[in-house]
C-alpha beads as a LAMMPS data file, in Angstrom:
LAMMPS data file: protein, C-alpha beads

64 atoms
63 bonds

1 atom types
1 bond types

-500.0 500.0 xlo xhi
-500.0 500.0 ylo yhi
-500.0 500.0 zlo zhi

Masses

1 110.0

Atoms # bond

1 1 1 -333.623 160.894 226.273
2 1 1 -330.195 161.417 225.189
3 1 1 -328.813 162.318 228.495
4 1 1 -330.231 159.006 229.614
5 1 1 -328.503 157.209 227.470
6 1 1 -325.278 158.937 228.082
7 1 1 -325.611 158.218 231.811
8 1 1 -326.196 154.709 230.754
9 1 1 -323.017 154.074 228.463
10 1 1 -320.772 156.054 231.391
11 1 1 -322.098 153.681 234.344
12 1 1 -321.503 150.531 231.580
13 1 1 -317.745 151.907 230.963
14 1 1 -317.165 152.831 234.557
15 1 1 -318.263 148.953 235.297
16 1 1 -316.137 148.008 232.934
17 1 1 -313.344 149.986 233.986
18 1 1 -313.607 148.805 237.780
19 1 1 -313.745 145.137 236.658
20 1 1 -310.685 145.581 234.461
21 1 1 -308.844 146.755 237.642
22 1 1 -309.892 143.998 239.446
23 1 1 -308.682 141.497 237.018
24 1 1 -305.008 143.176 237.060
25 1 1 -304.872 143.030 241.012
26 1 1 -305.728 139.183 240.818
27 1 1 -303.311 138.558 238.127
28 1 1 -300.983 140.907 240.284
29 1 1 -301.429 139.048 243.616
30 1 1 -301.343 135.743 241.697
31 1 1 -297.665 137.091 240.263
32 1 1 -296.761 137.934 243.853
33 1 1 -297.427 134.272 245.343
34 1 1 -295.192 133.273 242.675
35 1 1 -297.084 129.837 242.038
36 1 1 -298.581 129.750 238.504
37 1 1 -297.157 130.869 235.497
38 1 1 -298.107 133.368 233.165
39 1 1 -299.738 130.874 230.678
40 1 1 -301.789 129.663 233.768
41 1 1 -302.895 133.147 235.044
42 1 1 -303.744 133.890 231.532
43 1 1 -306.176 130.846 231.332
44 1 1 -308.001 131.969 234.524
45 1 1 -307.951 135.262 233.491
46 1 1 -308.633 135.301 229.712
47 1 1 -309.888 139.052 229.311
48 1 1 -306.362 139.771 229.975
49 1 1 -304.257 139.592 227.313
50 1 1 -300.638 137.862 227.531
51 1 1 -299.136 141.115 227.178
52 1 1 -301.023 142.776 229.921
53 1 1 -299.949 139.942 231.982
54 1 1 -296.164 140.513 230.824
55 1 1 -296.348 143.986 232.291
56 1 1 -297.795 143.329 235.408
57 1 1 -295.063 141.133 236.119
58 1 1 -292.425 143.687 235.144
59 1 1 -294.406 146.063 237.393
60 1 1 -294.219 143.463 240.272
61 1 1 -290.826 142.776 239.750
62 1 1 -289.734 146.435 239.622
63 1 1 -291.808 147.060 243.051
64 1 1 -289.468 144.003 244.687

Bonds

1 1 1 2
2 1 2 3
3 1 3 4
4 1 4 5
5 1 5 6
6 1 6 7
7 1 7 8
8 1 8 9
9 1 9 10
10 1 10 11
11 1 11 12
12 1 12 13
13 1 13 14
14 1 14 15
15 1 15 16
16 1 16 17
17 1 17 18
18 1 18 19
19 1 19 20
20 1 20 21
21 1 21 22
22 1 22 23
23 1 23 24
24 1 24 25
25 1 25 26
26 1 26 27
27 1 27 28
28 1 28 29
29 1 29 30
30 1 30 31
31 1 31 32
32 1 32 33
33 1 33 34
34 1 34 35
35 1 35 36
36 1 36 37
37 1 37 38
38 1 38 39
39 1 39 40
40 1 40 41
41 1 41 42
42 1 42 43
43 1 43 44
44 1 44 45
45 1 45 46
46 1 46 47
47 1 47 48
48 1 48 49
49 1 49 50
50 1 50 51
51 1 51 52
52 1 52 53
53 1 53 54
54 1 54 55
55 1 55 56
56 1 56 57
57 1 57 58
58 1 58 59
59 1 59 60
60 1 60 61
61 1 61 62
62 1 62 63
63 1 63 64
């Protein structure tokens, strides 16, 4: 029983995980094109916070 559950709460954190990365490649690619501001990315992206976004786009910008 227990070793269901931990299967459970590792394929719920691993979900979360992959979402997570998803969210910072949009907000990434949405950087890139250069056309919305952080405050904008943020409201389409909410479960990222505003610092999270602030380091993606020092990541971006380093990478240019």
């Amino acid at each position: 029983m227990m070793n269901l559950f931990d299967d459970e709460q590792i394929m719920k954190t691993y979900a979360k995980d992959i979402e997570k990365e998803t969210e910072r490649k949009t907000a990434e690619t949405m950087i890139k094109k250069g056309k919305m501001t952080l405050e904008e990315i943020a409201d389409y992206i909410p479960t990222l916070s505003f610092d999270e976004l602030k380091e993606i786009e020092a990541e971006v910008m380093q990478l240019a």
